[in-house]
C-alpha beads as a LAMMPS data file, in Angstrom:
LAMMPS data file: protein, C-alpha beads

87 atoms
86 bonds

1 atom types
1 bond types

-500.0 500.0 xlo xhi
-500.0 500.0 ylo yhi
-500.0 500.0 zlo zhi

Masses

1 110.0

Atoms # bond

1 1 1 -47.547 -225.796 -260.533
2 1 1 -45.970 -228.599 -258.220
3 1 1 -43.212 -230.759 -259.481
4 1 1 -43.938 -234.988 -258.827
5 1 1 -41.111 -237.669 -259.189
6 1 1 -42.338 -240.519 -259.522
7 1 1 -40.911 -243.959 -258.090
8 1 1 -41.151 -245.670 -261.798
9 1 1 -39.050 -242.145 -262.690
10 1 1 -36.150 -242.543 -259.852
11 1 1 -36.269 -246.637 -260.353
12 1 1 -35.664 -245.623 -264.357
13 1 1 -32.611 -243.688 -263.270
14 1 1 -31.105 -245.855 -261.049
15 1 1 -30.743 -248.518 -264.151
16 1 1 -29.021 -246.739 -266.190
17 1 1 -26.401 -245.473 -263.670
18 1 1 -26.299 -248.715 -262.802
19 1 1 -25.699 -250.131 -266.567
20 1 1 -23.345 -247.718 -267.005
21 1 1 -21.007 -248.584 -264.557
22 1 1 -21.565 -252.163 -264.937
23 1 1 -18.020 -253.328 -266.667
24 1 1 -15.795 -255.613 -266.104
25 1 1 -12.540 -254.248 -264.778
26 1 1 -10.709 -255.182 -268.006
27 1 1 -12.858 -252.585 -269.923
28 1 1 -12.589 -250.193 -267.144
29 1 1 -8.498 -250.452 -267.097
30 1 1 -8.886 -250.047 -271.120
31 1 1 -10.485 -247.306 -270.804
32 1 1 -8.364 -245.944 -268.179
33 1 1 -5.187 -246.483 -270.316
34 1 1 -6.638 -245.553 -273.456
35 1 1 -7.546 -242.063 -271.725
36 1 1 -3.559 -241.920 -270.124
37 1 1 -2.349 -242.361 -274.003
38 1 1 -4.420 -239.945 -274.964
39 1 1 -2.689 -237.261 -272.511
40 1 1 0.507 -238.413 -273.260
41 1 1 -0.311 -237.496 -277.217
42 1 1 -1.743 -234.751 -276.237
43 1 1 1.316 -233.156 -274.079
44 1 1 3.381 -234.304 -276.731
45 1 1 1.123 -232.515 -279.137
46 1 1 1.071 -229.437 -277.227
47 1 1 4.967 -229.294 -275.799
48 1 1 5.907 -229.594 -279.978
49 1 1 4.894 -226.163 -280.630
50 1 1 6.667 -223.410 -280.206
51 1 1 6.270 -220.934 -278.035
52 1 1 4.911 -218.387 -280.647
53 1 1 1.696 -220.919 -281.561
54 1 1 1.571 -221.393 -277.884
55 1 1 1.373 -217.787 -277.127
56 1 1 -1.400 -217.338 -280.276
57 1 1 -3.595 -220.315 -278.278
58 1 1 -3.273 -218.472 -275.297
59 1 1 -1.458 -221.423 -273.660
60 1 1 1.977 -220.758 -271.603
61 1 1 4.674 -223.970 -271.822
62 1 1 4.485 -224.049 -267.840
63 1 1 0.504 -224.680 -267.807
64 1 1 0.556 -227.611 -270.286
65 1 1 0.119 -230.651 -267.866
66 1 1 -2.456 -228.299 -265.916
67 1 1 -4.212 -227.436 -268.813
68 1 1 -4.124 -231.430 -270.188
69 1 1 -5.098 -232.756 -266.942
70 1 1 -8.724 -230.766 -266.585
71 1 1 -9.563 -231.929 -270.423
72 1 1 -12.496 -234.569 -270.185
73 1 1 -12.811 -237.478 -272.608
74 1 1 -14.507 -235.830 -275.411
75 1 1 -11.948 -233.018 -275.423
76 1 1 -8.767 -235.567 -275.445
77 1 1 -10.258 -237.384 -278.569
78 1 1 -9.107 -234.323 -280.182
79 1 1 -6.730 -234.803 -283.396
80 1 1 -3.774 -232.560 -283.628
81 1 1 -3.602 -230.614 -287.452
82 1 1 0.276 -231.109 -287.207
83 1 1 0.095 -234.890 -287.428
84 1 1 -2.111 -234.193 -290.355
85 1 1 -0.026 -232.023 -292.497
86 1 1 3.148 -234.399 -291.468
87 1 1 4.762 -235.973 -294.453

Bonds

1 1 1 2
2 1 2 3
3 1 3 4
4 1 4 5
5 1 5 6
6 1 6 7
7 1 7 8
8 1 8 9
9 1 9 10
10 1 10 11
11 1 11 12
12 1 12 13
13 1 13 14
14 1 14 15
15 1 15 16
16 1 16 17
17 1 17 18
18 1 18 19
19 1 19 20
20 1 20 21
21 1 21 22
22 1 22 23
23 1 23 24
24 1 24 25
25 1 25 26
26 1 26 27
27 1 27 28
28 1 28 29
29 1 29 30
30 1 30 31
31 1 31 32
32 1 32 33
33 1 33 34
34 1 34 35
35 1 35 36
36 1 36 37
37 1 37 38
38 1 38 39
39 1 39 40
40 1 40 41
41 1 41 42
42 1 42 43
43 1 43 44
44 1 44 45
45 1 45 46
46 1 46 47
47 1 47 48
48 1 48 49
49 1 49 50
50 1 50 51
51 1 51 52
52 1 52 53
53 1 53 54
54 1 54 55
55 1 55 56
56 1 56 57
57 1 57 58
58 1 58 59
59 1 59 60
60 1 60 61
61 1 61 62
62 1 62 63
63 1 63 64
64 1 64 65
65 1 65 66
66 1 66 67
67 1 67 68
68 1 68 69
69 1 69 70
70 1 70 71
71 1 71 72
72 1 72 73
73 1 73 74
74 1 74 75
75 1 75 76
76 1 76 77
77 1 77 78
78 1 78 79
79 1 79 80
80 1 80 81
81 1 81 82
82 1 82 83
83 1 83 84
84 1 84 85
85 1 85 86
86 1 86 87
């Protein structure tokens, strides 16, 4: 069984790597500070706990910004249950 890519298939893919990066760089420094807030919250999230719900997560205080820093977009979009229960 032989594999063929086709030129109509690579042409295809080009386009949308193409449309995906098209932007204007207002929307891409958006996105980029949206994405810098989103740390911040997050480290702020995560340097609020103690070290006892940071010790059940299997997180230590010293690997926070490491640990923030390697989290992709998806993960950052993440809500924190303390802001929830906050009154």
């Amino acid at each position: 069984m032989s594999i063929y890519i086709t030129r109509k298939m690579i042409d295809s893919s080009v386009q949308k790597s193409r449309a995906q990066m098209n932007g204007s760089i207002f929307t891409v420094l958006f996105r980029w500070v949206r994405k810098q807030l989103r740390r911040r919250s997050m480290m702020a999230d995560l340097q609020a706990m103690d070290d006892k719900m940071l010790d059940d997560i299997g997180i230590r205080r010293a690997d926070i910004p490491r640990l923030v820093g390697s989290l992709g977009d998806r993960d950052l979009r993440m809500r924190s249950m303390g802001q929830t229960y906050r009154t």
